[in-house]
N, C-alpha and C positions, 0 to 999 in steps of 0.2 A: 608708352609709345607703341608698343605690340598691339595693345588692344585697339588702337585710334586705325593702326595701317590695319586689321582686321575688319574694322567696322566699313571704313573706305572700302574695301576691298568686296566685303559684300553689296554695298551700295553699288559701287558700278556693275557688278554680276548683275546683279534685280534690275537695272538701268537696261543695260544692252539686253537683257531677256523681252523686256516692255516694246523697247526699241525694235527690236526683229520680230513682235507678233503684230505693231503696228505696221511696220513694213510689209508685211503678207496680209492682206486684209483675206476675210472668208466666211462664210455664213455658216450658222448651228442653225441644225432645223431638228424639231423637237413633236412627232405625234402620239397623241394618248387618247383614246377614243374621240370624244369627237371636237377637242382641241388640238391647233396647232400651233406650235410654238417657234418662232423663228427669231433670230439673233445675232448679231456681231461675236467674232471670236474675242473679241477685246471683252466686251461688256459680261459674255459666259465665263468668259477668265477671271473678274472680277467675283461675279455672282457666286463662282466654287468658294474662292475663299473666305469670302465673306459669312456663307455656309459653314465651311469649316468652323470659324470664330465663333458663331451661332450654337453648333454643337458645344464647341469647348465651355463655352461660357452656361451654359445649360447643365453641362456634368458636372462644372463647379459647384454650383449652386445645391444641385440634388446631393453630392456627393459632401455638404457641408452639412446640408440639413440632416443627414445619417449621423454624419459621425459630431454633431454638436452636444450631446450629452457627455462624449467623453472627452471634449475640448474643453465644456466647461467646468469639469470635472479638476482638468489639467490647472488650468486657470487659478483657482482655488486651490489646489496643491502646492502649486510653484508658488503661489502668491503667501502661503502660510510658511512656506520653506525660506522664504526670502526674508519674511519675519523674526523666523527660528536663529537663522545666522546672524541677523542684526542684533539679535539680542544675546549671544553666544557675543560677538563683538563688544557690544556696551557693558558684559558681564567679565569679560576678561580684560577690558581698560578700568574697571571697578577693580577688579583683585589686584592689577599693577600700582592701581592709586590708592587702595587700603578702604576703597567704601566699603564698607560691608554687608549694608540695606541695599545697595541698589544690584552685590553680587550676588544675594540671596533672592532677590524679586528675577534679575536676568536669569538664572539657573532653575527659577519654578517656570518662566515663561518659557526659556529653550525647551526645556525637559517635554514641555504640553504642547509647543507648535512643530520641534524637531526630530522628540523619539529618543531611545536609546543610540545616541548618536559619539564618537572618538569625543568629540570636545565636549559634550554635552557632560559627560560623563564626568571628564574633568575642570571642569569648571564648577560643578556641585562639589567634588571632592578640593576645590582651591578652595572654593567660598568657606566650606566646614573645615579647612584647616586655617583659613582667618578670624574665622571665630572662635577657634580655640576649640572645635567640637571634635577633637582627635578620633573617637572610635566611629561618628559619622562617616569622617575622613576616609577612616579604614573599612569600614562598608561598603562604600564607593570604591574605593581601589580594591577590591575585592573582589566586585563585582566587572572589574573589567578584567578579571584572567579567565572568566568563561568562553571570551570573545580572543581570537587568532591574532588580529588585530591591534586588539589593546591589551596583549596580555603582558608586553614590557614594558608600556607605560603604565598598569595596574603595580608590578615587580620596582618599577621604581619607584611610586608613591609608597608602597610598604617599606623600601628598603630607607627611604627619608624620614620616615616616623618612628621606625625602630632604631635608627639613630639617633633619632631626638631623644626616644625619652632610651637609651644608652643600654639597650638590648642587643648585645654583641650577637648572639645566637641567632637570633631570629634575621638581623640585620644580613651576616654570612651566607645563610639559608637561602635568601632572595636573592642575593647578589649571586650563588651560586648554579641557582635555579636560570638565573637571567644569562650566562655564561654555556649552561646548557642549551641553548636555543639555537637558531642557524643564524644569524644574524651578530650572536656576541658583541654587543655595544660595549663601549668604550669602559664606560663607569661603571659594570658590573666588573670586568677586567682588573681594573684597576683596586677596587674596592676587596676584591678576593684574592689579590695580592699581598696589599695591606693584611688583613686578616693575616693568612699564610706566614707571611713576616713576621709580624708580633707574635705567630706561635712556634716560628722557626722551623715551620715546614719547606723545606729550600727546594726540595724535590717538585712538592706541588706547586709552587711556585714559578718555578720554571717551565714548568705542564702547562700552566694557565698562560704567561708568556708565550710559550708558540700557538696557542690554543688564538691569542690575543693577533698574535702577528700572521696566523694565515686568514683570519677573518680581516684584515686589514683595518683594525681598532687601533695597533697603535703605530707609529710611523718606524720603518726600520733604522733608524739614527737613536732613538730613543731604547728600541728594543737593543739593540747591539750593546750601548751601555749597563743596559736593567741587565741583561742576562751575564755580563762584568761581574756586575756586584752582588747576582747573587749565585754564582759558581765560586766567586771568594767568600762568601760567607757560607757556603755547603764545604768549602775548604777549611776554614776555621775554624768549622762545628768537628770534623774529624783530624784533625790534625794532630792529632792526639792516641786516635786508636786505631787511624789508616792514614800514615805520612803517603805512601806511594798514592793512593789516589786523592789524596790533600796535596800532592805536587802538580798531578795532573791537573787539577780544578785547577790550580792558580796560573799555571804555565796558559792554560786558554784562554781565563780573566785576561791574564797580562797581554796576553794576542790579540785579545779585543778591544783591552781599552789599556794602552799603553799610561798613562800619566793614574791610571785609578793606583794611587799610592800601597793601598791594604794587598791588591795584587800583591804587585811587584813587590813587596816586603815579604812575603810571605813565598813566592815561587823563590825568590833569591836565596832565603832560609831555609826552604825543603832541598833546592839542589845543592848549596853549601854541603850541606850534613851530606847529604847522597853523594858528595865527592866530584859535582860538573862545576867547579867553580868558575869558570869564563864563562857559560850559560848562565850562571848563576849572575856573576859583575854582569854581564851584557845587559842582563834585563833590568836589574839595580839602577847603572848608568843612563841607561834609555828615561827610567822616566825619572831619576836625579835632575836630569837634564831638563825637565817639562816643568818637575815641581818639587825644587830643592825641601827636604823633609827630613825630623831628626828618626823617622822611623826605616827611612831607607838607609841613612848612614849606620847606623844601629847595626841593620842586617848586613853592609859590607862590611861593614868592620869585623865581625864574628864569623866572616863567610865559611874562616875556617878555623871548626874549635880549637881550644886552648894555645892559640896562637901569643905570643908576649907583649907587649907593650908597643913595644919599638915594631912590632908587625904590622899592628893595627892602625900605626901613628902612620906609617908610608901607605897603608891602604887607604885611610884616608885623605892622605893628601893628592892621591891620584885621583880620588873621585870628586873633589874639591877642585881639581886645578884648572878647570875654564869658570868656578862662577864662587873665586877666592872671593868678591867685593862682597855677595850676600850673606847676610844676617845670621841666616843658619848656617855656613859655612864655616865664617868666625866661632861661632856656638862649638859646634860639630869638633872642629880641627882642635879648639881647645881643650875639650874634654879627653881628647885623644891624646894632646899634649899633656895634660894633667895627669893620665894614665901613665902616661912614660916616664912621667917627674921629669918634661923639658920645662920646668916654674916659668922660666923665662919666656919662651915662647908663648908657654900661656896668656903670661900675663900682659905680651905684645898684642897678642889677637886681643883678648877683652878691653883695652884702654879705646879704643876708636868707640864702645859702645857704654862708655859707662861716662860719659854727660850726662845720657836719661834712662837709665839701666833698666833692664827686666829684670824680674825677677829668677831667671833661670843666670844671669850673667852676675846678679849679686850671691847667689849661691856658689857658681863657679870662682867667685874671686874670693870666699870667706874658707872655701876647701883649701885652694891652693894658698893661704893665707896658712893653715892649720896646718898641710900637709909640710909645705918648705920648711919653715920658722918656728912651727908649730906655736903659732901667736894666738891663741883662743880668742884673747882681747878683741884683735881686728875682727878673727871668725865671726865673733858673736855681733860686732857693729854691723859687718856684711849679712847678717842673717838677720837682721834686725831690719836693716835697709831693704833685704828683700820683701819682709813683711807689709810694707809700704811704695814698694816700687810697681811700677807699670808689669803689666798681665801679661805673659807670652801667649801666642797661639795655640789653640786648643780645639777640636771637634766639637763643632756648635750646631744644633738643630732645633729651629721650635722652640728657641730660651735653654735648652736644656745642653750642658756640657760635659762632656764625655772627656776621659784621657786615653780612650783607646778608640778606634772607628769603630763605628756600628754601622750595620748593612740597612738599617730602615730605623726610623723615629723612633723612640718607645711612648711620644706622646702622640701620633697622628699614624703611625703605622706605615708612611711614607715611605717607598725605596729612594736610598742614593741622594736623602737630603742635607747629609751630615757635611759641613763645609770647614776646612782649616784656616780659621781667621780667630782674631782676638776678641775673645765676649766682653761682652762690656765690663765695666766693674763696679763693684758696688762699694758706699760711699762706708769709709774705717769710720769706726766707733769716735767719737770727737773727743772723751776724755783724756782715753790711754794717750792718742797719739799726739794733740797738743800739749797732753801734760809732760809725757815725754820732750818733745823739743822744747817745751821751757826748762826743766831742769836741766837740759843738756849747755842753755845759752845761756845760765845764769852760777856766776861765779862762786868757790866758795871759802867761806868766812874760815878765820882759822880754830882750832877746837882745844880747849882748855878745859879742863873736868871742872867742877866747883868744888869750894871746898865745904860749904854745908849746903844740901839739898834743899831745896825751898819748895812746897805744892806750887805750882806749875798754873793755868788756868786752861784747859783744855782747849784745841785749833783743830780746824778741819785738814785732815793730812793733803786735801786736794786742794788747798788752794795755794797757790804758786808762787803772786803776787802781791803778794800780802807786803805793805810797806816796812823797812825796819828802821828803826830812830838810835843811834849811838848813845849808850850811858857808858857810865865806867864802871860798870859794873862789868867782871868776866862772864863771859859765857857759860850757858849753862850744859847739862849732858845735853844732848837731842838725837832726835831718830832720824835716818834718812830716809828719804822720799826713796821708794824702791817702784817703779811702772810697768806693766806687764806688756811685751811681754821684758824682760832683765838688757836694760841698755849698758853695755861696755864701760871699763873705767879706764879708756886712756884716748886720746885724741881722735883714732880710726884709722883708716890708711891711706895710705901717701899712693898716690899713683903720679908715676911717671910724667914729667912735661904735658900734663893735660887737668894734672890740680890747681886750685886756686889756694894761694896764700893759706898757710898753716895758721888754722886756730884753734887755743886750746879750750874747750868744755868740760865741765866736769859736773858732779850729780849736785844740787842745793841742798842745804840743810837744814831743818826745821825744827823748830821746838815743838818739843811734846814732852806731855806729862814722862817724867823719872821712871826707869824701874824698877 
């Protein structure tokens, strides 16, 4: 719209100029020896400029014919460059589609119409790591640390092939070199982290960390966490041989990242002992509250040493009393009940969870079985049924389970991947455990010695269901089926208004040879 009222706008300029020299009409008189020259103002108005255009269009001309050798010079450059990059194109949709012929033809044509060029470069070095031609590869990224440019993209193709084939050293060394630079990208950051962690250098770790967060590699929501977990894990490496600055690290973990459980377990257990017990419950509390855990309760309960039974059983129950309904709370309070020999109590809380028991809740009910009654019998059913009950929650990372937190993977070297959930389980051995419930559901016969021994015909002690035919013949000696691991010889236990109908099992009997 601008340009349209502009061009208008000179148009009528040029109009009314035309207009007011026709309006004054006047003669141009022009002597040069011995012509004379006469004219309208109009027509000499015209004439100038027309001159003008004459000129211009004349230095054009001269002015092309100079400089045509280096136009067409230009011509042929751009035109071979415009080549270079289409084929840098068709040689990097090659390396994403796996041809290999057509990324080895586009990386000899770039190379020869482009030059030592950022892509050119790697796009030889893609092509020879599809082909498998790993130390060409490393040639090529080799030869880009010469260049300012591509000397992080060179530091990253080394640091990719030294991971491949599983060269820790050399791997660190680039990633460390590439952290060196002004620039600090992301994945050397991250990668000399790792490193650091797997060798439990927490100090440099945390160097690399701010090193990471003033270059702005990593986002500060991320970093605030990272630097949680590994001021608890520079806490945990001394905790041992410098409590005072092992309380410090955790008290500032636990400031940063309130719910990181290893914290707060750990600040609550250094000020315990140190004697600040309400700093110590407060920070306990805080993240009980975010993520009820048997490792926080643990450290209120003991916040303060050698405290009795019946101490620890009210300190838990106050840290329990807004979130009584959850799983570890039940866990928790029980254990704390079982410590004070309130049996009953106990075995209130564990009845809501023993439908579909864990195994930390069939443990609990075969103690307090042994410790009340001192019943071995039940003991041993409930420690039996633990062996095949559901998994409780455990530090998982990368397939790999842990029963204590770890600050970074020990398979991937990861920080802060360690998550409290239930790993999977893996499938029980099929003999024991069916063999076990059949002799459990299968009655038995009554036992009468013989009175003269008879050779016997030898049975396989596993099989279960083997048919039996009544003779009148007594019974002869036999051995019992014994299953590993040792199942209980009396019915098991009775729980409260939430058992089903008593039945009684006992172990089968089997023949086998006398001895």
């Amino acid at each position: 719209m601008i340009r349209i009222i502009a061009f208008l706008v000179v148009i009528a300029i040029v109009a009314l100029g035309a207009a007011w020299i026709v309006d004054r009409p006047g003669e141009v008189v022009m002597t040069w020896q011995n012509w004379r020259i006469s004219t309208s103002i109009t027509v000499a108005a015209v004439l100038f400029f027309a001159a003008i255009f004459v000129a211009i269009f004349i230095w054009t001309v001269v002015r092309l014919a100079i400089k045509s050798p280096d136009l067409i010079t230009l011509f042929f450059r751009e035109r071979r460059r415009t080549k270079g990059w289409r084929a840098i194109t068709h040689g990097m949709i090659a390396v994403g589609t796996g041809n290999l012929a057509l990324a080895r033809r586009s990386a000899a044509e770039a190379r020869k119409l482009v030059g030592h060029e950022p892509l050119t470069m790697l796009l030889a070095a893609q092509a020879a790591q599809l082909g498998g031609e790993i130390e060409k590869a490393e040639t090529e990224f080799r030869s880009m640390l010469g260049h300012a440019e591509t000397k992080l993209l060179g530091l990253r193709g080394l640091y990719v092939e030294a991971v491949r084939r599983n060269d820790a050293a050399s791997a660190r060394a680039y990633a460390q070199e590439a952290v060196q630079t002004d620039s600090t990208p992301a994945w050397a950051s991250e990668a000399l982290m790792e490193f650091q962690s797997r060798a439990g250098e927490w100090s440099g770790a945390l160097t690399t960390l701010e090193g990471a967060v003033a270059a702005k590699a990593i986002d500060k929501v991320v970093a605030k966490r990272r630097r949680a977990v590994l001021l608890t894990a520079q806490g945990l490496s001394v905790e041992e041989t410098n409590p005072k600055l092992a309380r410090e690290l955790s008290m500032e973990a636990a400031k940063l990242a309130p719910d990181l459980v290893p914290a707060a377990a750990l600040a609550g257990r250094l000020l315990g002992a140190a004697g600040s017990l309400r700093r110590a419950a407060r920070i306990i509390e805080k993240a009980w509250a975010m993520t009820p855990h048997p490792d926080l309760a643990e450290a209120y309960a003991h916040l303060q040493p050698g405290d009795a039974g019946e101490e620890r059983l009210k300190r838990v129950r106050k840290l329990v009393k807004k979130t009584r309904d959850h799983v570890e709370s039940k866990l928790i309070l029980a254990r704390a009940a079982l410590e004070a020999k309130h049996f009953d109590e106990a075995r209130e809380l564990l009845v809501p969870l023993l439908g579909d028991p864990t195994q930390r809740a069939c443990l609990l009910m075969a103690e307090i079985e042994a410790a009340e009654h001192g019943d071995h019998g039940k003991a041993r059913e409930w420690t039996a049924r633990a062996l095949r009950g559901k998994r409780d929650p455990a530090w998982v990372a990368d397939g790999y389970v842990s029963e204590r937190w770890l600050p970074a993977s020990p398979h991937s070297g990861r920080l802060d991947v360690f998550q409290w959930l239930v790993p999977h389980s893996a499938l029980a051995g099929p003999v024991l455990e069916q063999a076990a419930d059949q002799a459990l559901a299968m009655p038995l016969p009554r036992f009468t010695p013989a009175r003269e021994p008879k050779p016997q015909r030898e049975k396989d002690p596993l099989v279960l269901n083997a048919p039996k035919t009544r003779t009148a013949k007594r019974p002869e000696m036999v051995a019992p089926f014994i299953a590993e691991p040792p199942l209980p010889d009396d019915p098991g236990p009775e729980i409260e208004e939430a058992a089903p109908p008593r039945r009684f099992r006992f172990f089968n009997w089997l023949a086998g040879p006398a001895a």
